[in-house]
C-alpha positions in Angstrom: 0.0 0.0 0.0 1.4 3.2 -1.3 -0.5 5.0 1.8 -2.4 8.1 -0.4 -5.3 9.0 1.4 -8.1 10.2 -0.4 -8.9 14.4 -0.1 -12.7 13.9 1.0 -14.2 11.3 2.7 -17.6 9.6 0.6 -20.6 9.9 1.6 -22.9 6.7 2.1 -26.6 6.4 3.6 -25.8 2.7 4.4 -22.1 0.7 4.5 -22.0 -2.8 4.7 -18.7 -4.8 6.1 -19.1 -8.3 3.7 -20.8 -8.5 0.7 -21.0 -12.8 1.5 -24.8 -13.4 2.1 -25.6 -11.7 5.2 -24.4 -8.7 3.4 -25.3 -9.2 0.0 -29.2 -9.8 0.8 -29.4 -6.9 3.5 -28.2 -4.9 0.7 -30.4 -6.0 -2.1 -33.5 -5.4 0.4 -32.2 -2.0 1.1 -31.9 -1.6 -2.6 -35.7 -2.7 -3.1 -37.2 -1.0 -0.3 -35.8 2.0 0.0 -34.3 2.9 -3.0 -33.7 6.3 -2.2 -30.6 5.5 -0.1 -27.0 4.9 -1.4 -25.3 1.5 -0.1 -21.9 0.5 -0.5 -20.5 -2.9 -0.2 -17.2 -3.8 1.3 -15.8 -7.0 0.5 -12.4 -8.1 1.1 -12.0 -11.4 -0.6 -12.0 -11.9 -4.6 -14.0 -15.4 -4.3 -16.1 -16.4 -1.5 -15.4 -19.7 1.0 -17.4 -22.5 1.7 -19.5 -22.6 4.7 -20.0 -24.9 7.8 -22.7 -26.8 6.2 -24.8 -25.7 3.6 -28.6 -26.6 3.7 -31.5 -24.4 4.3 -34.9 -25.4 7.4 -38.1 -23.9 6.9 -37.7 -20.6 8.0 -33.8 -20.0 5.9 -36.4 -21.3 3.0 -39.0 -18.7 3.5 -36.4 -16.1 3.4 -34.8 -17.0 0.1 -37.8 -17.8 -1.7 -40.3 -15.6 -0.6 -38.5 -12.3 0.7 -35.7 -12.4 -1.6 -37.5 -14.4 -4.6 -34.3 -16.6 -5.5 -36.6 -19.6 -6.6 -35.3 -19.4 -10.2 -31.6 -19.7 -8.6 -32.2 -22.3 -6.3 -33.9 -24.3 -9.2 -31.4 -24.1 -11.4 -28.2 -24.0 -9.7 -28.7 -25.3 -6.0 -30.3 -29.1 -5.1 -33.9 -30.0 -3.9 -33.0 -31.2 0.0 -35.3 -34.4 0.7 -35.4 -33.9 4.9 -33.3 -34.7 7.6 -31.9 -38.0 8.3 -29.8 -39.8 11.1 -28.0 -42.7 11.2 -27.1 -44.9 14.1 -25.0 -47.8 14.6 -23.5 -50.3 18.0 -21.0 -52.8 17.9 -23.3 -54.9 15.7 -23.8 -52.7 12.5 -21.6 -52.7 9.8 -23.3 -51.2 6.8 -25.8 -49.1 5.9 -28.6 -51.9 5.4 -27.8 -53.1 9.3 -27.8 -49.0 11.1 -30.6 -47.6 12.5 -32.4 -45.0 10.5 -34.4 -42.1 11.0 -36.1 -39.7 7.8 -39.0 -39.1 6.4 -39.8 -42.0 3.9 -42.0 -38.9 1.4 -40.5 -36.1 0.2 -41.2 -33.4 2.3 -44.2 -30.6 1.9 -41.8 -27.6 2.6 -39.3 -27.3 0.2 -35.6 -27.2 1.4 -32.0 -26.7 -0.6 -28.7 -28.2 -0.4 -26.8 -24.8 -1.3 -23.4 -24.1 -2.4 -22.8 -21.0 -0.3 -20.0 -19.7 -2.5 -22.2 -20.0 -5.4 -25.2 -18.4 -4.1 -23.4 -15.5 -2.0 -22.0 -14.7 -5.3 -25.6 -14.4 -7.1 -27.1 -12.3 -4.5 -24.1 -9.9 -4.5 -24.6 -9.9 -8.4 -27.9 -8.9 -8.0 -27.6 -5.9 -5.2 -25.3 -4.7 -7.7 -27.8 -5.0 -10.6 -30.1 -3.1 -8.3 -28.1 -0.3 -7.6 -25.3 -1.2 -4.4 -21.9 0.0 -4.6 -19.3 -2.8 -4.5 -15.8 -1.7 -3.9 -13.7 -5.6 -4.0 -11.2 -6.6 -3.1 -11.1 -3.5 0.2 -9.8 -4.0 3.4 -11.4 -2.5 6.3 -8.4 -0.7 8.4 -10.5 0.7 10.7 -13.8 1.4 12.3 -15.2 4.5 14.6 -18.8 4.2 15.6 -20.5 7.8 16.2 -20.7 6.4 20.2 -16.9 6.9 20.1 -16.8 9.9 17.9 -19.7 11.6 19.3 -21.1 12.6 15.5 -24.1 11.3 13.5 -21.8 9.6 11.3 -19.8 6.1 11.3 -15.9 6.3 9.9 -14.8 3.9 8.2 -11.0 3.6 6.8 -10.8 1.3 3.9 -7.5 0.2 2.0 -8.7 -0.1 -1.6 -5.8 -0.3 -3.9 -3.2 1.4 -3.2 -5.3 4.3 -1.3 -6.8 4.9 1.8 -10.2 6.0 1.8 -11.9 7.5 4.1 -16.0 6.5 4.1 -18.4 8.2 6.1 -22.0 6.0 6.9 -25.2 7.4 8.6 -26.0 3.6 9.2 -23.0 1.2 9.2 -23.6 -2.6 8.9 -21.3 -5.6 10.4 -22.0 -8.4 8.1 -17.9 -9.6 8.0 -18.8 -13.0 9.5 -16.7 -14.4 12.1 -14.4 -12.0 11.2 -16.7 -9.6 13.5 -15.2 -6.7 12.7 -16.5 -4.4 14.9 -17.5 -6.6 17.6 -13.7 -8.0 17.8 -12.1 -5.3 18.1 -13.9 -3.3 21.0 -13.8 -6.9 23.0 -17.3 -7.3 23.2 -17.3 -11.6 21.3 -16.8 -14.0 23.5 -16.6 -17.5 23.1 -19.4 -19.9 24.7 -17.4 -21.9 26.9 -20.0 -24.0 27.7 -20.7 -25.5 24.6 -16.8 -26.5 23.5 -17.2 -27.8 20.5 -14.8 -28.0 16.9 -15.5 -28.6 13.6 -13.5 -29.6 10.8 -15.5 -30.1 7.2 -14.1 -30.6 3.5 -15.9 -30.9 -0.2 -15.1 -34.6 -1.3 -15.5 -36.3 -5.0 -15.9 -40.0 -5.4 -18.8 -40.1 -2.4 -20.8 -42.9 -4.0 -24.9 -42.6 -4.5 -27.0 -43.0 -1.0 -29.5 -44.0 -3.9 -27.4 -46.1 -6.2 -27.7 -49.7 -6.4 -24.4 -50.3 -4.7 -25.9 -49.2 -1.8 -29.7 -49.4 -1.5 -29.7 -52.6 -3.1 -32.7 -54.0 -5.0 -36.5 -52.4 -4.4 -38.0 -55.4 -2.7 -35.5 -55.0 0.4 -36.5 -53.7 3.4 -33.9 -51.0 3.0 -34.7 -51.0 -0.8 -38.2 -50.1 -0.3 -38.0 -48.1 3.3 -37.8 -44.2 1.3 -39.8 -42.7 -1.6 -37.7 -39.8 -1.0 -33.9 -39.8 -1.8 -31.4 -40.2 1.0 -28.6 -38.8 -1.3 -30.7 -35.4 -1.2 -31.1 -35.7 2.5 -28.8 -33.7 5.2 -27.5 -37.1 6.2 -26.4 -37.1 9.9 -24.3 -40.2 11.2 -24.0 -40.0 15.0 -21.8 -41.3 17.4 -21.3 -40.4 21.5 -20.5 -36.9 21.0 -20.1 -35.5 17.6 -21.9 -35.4 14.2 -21.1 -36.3 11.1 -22.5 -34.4 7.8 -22.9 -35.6 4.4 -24.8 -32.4 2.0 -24.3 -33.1 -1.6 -23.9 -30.1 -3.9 -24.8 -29.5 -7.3 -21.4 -29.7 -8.8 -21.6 -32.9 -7.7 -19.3 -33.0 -4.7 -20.1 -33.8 -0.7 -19.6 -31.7 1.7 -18.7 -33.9 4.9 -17.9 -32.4 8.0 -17.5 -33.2 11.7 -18.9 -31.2 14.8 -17.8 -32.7 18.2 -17.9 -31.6 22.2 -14.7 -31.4 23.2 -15.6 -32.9 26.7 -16.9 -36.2 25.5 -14.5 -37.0 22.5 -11.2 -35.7 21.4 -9.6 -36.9 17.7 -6.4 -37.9 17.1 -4.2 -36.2 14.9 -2.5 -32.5 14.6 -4.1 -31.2 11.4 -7.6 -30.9 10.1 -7.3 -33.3 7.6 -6.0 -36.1 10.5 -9.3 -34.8 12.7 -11.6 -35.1 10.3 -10.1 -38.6 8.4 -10.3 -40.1 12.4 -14.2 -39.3 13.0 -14.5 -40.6 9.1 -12.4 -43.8 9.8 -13.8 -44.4 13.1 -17.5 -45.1 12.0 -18.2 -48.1 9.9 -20.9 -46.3 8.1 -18.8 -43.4 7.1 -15.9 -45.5 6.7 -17.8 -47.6 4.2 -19.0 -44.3 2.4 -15.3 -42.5 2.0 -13.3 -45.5 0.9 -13.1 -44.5 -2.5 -13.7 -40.8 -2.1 -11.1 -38.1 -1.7 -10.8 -34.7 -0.4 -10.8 -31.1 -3.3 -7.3 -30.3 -2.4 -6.9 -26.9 -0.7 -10.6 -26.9 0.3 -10.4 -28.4 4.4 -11.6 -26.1 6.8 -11.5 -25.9 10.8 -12.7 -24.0 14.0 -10.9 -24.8 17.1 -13.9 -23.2 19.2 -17.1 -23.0 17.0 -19.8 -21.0 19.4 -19.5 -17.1 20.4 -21.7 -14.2 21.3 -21.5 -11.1 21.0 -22.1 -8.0 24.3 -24.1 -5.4 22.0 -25.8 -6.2 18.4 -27.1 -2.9 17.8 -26.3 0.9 18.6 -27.1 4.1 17.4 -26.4 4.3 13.0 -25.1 0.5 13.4 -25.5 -2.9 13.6 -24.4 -6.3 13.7 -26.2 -9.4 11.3 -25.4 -13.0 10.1 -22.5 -14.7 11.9 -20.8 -11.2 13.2 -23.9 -10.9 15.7 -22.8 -14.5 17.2 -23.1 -18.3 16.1 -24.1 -21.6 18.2 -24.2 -24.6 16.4 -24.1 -25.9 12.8 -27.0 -28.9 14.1 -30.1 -28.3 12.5 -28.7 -25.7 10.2 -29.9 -22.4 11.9 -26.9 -20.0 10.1 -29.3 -18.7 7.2 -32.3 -18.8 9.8 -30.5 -16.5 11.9 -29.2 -14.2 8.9 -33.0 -14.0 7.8 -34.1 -13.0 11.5 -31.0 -10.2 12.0 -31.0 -8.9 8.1 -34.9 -8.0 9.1 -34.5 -6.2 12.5 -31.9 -4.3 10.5 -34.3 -3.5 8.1 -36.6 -2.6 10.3 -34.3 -0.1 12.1 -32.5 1.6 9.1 -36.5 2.5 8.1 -37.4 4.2 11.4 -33.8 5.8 11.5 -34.1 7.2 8.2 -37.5 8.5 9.8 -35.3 10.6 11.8 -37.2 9.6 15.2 -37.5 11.1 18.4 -34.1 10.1 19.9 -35.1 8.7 23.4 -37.4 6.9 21.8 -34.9 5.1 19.6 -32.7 4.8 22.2 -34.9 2.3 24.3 -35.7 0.7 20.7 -31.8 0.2 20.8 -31.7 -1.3 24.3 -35.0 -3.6 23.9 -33.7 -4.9 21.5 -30.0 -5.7 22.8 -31.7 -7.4 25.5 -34.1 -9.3 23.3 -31.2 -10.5 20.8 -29.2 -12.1 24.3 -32.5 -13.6 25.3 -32.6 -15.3 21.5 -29.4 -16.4 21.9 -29.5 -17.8 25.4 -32.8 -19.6 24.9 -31.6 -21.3 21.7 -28.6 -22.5 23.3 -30.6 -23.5 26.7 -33.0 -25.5 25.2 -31.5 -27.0 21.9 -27.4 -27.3 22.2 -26.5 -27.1 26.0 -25.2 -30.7 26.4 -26.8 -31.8 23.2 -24.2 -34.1 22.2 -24.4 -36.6 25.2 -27.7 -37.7 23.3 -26.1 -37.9 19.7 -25.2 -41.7 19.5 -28.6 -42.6 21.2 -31.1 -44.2 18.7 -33.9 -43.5 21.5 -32.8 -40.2 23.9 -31.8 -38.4 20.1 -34.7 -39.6 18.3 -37.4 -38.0 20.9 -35.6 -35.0 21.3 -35.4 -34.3 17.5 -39.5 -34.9 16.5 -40.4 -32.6 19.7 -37.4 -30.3 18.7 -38.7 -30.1 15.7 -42.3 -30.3 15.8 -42.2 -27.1 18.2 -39.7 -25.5 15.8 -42.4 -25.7 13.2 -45.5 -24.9 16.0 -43.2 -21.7 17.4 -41.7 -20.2 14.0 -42.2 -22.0 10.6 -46.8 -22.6 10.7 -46.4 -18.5 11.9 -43.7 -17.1 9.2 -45.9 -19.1 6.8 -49.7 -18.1 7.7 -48.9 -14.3 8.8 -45.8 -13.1 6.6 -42.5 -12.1 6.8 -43.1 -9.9 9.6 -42.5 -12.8 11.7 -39.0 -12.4 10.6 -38.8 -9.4 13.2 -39.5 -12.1 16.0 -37.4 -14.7 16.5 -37.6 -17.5 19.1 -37.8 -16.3 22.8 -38.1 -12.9 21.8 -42.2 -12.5 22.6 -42.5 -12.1 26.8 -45.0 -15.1 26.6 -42.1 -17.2 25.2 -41.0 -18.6 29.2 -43.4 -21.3 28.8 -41.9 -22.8 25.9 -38.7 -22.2 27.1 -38.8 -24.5 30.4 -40.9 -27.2 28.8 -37.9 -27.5 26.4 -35.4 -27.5 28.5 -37.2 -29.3 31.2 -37.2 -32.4 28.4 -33.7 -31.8 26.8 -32.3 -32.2 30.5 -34.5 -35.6 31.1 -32.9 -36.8 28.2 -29.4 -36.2 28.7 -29.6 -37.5 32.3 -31.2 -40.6 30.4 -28.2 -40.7 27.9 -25.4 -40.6 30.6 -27.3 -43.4 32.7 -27.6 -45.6 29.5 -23.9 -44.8 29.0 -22.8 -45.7 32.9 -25.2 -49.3 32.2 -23.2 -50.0 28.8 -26.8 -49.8 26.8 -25.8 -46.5 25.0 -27.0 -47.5 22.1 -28.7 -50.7 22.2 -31.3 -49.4 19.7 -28.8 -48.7 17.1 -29.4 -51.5 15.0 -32.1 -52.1 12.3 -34.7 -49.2 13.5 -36.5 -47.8 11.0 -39.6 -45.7 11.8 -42.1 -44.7 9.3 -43.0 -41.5 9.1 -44.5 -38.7 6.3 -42.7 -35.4 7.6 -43.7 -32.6 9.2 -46.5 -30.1 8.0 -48.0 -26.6 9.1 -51.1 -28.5 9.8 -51.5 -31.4 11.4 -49.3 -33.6 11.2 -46.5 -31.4 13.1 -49.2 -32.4 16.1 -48.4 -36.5 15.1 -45.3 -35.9 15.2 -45.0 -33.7 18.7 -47.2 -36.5 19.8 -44.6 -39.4 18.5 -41.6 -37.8 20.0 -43.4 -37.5 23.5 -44.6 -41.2 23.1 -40.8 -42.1 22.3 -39.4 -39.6 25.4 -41.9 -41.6 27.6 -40.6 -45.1 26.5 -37.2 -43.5 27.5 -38.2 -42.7 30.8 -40.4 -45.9 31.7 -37.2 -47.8 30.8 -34.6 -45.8 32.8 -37.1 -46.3 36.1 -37.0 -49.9 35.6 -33.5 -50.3 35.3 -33.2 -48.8 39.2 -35.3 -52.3 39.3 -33.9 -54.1 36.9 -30.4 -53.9 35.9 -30.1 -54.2 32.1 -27.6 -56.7 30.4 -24.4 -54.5 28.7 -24.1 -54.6 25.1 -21.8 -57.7 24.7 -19.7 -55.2 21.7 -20.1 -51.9 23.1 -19.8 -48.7 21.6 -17.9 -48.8 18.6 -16.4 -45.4 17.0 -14.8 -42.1 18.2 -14.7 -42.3 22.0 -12.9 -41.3 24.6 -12.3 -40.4 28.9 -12.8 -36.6 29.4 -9.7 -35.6 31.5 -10.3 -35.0 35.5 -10.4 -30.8 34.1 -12.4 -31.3 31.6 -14.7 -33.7 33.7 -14.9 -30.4 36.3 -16.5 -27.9 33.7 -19.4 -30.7 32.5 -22.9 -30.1 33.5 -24.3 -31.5 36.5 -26.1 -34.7 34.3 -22.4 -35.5 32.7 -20.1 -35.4 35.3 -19.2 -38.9 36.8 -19.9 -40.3 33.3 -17.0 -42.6 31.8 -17.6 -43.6 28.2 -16.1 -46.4 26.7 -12.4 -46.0 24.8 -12.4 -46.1 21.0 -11.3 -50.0 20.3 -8.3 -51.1 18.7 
């Protein structure tokens, strides 16, 4: 950098930090519903990485299709995803054919996408352009001052473009950098979530054969043959083990994304690199194993967080605010990155209209602070009820399958029947956020904690697992209607099974499984045992076997 600094600082309504898809979209909304206002782009990277995971739930669907009308992209360039669908397996399964199995056997109602985030962060940028933003790429953002610190209407921005410095002025500045955080890293306010440790290491592989290929499903009369009218290669295929999670997504290139997401206190792979990681969690279950053994990784394209969950102290402020994965990230399990991009790209929205209102200042002020508190109270409720010790149930046919149809069926009760029947302004609430929320909040939590208490005791007993083995479950899917009330009602049926049978084995002690555990396993160390919540601690899984 030659270090020239540009004579006059520019003028912008709106700036957004990213143009990847947090940024991208926010922009092209702006674009479309105010078009009045001016928006630059910053983006710093000439081609966009992949993501952790890339498929889209209910709500991330709603958004794409319906608020930014990307059908015709998603059609032509992305896949149709087929569900969810988990796969379990003990010391008897070694294939496919012998695991347990959970999915919907129709295709399901709501449609859903296996994306290539590269590929569509790189269409809606395209198209905010077409629409009138400002893209300045490749830029570097030097440095930030909020008009809190400079005690003006305006946001400073200093951006390396070139070989200049320019200096950019915003009346509304947007953080959509990603993890980068760029200006919630740098005035301390991310933190990591220490108590949800957990690492992820993922990779695009070629050479993954068909779920739905003969090779593997067989012929039609099987009962694995004949089990699914939808495809299982279209599916978000989960295989899970004590834990951690394994993804398979298939992209429309025709690659698999595979990664691995694990709690740091229950299993720990071996190996120094990402590649090592990831190749151990892949080795170490037969039905991965069996899946990989002629596949290989897109060299150059492995990717890894040491420490995957953060939040952030403030998401919001007077002329700024925080969306996507700068505003904080949980958990890759159940895919919530685009649903929480769709929830903080409309709140932003929202604000940037009544700001360019020019409102009465206290009042936006306590607008500001609501909704600070409100965004933590998202945050902390997602993570109570859904991820806090979520993985002690992963490798449990019975604990995870109960705990997925009720997760699932109030996910669709709570958020998706709503966003569908009464419109995108549903967007502007996200889960916990309404006062009346509490309820829902400790019956979830109240069940999530019964089952991981249920997990660990199976796991003391050596019957962790002892469902893993030839289980499949019919069912259509979940609906707005309906049948999300079947299947709330099937996952309680299955959660009281699981308790009935953890009373009677204070009765009846239950015969071990005679092979145990198989896969990536390991003894939390006596300091990591110290930081596990009160239903894990005293809990000593089996080792991984030779």
């Amino acid at each position: 950098m030659s270090g020239l600094m540009s004579p006059e600082p520019l003028r912008y309504d709106v700036v957004i930090l990213g143009g990847a898809f947090a940024g991208a979209s926010t922009a092209l909304l702006l674009r479309r519903r105010q078009p009045n206002l001016r928006v630059l782009l910053i983006e710093r990277k000439t081609a966009f990485d992949w993501k952790v995971g890339e498929s889209t739930v209910e709500t991330s669907t709603y958004f794409l299709t319906r608020v930014l009308r990307l059908y015709d992209h998603l059609s032509r360039e992305q896949l149709s995803k087929h569900g969810l669908r988990y796969w379990f397996h003990n010391g008897d399964v070694k294939s496919l054919p012998e695991a347990s199995e959970a999915g919907p056997n129709q295709i399901p109602r709501i449609p859903g996408f296996q994306v290539d985030r590269a590929k569509l962060d790189e269409h809606v940028l395209a198209q905010a352009v077409r629409e009138g933003a400002e893209l300045w790429r490749p830029a570097k953002v030097l440095e930030v001052t909020l008009p809190e610190e400079s005690g003006t209407a305006e946001s400073t921005i200093k951006v390396e473009r070139g070989d200049q410095t320019v200096e950019v002025k915003a009346g509304w500045l947007v953080d959509a950098s990603g993890r980068s955080a760029i200006i919630g890293r740098r005035r301390g306010w991310l933190h990591p979530l220490e108590e949800h440790p957990t690492s992820a290491a993922w990779a695009r592989f070629r050479g993954v054969p068909d779920l739905d290929s003969h090779e593997i499903s067989g012929e039609p009369d099987t009962p694995f043959g004949r089990y699914s009218i939808s495809s299982r290669r279209l599916a978000t295929n989960h295989f899970n083990g004590y834990g951690y999670w394994i993804w398979f997504i298939p992209l429309h290139g025709g690659e698999m994304s595979i990664g691995a997401v694990w709690d740091k206190r229950m299993v720990q792979p071996e190996g120094t690199t990402a590649e090592e990681r990831l190749n151990w969690f892949l080795q170490g279950n037969p039905l991965t194993r069996e899946l990989v053994k002629n596949a290989r990784p897109i060299e150059g394209d492995l990717w890894t967080f040491n420490h995957l969950p953060y939040l952030v102290d403030k998401v919001v402020g007077i002329g700024w605010s925080l969306v996507g994965d700068a505003a904080g990230f949980l958990d890759p399990f159940y895919s919530p990155g685009i649903d929480q991009i769709s929830f903080s790209v409309s709140w932003t929205l929202e604000l940037i209209k009544r700001w360019s209102m020019k409102p009465e200042a206290m009042e936006f002020e306590k607008q500001i602070e609501e909704h600070n508190v409100l965004y933590a109270q998202y945050m902390k409720g997602l993570f109570t009820t859904i991820y806090k010790d979520k993985y002690a149930l992963m490798g449990d046919y019975d604990t995870m399958m109960a705990a997925f149809l009720m997760d699932t069926a109030l996910y669709y009760v709570f958020v998706a029947s709503p966003l569908y029947r009464k419109g995108s302004m549903r967007l502007l609430q996200p889960p916990f956020y309404p006062k009346h929320s509490n309820y829902a909040f400790q019956s979830i939590r109240f069940y999530q904690s019964r089952l991981v208490s249920i997990a660990q005791r199976k796991l003391k007993l050596g019957i962790y697992g002892n469902r893993n083995a030839g289980r499949r479950p019919t069912y259509a899917g979940f609906t707005l209607k309906w049948g999300t009330t079947y299947m709330l009602f099937f996952g309680v049926m299955r959660w009281m099974r699981a308790e009935w049978e953890n009373a009677w084995s204070y009765l009846w002690k239950p015969r071990p499984l005679k092979q145990g555990m198989p896969g990536p396993m390991r003894i939390p160390a006596p300091e990591e045992a110290a930081k596990l919540s009160p239903e894990l601690v005293d809990v000593v899984p089996p080792t991984r076997p030779s």
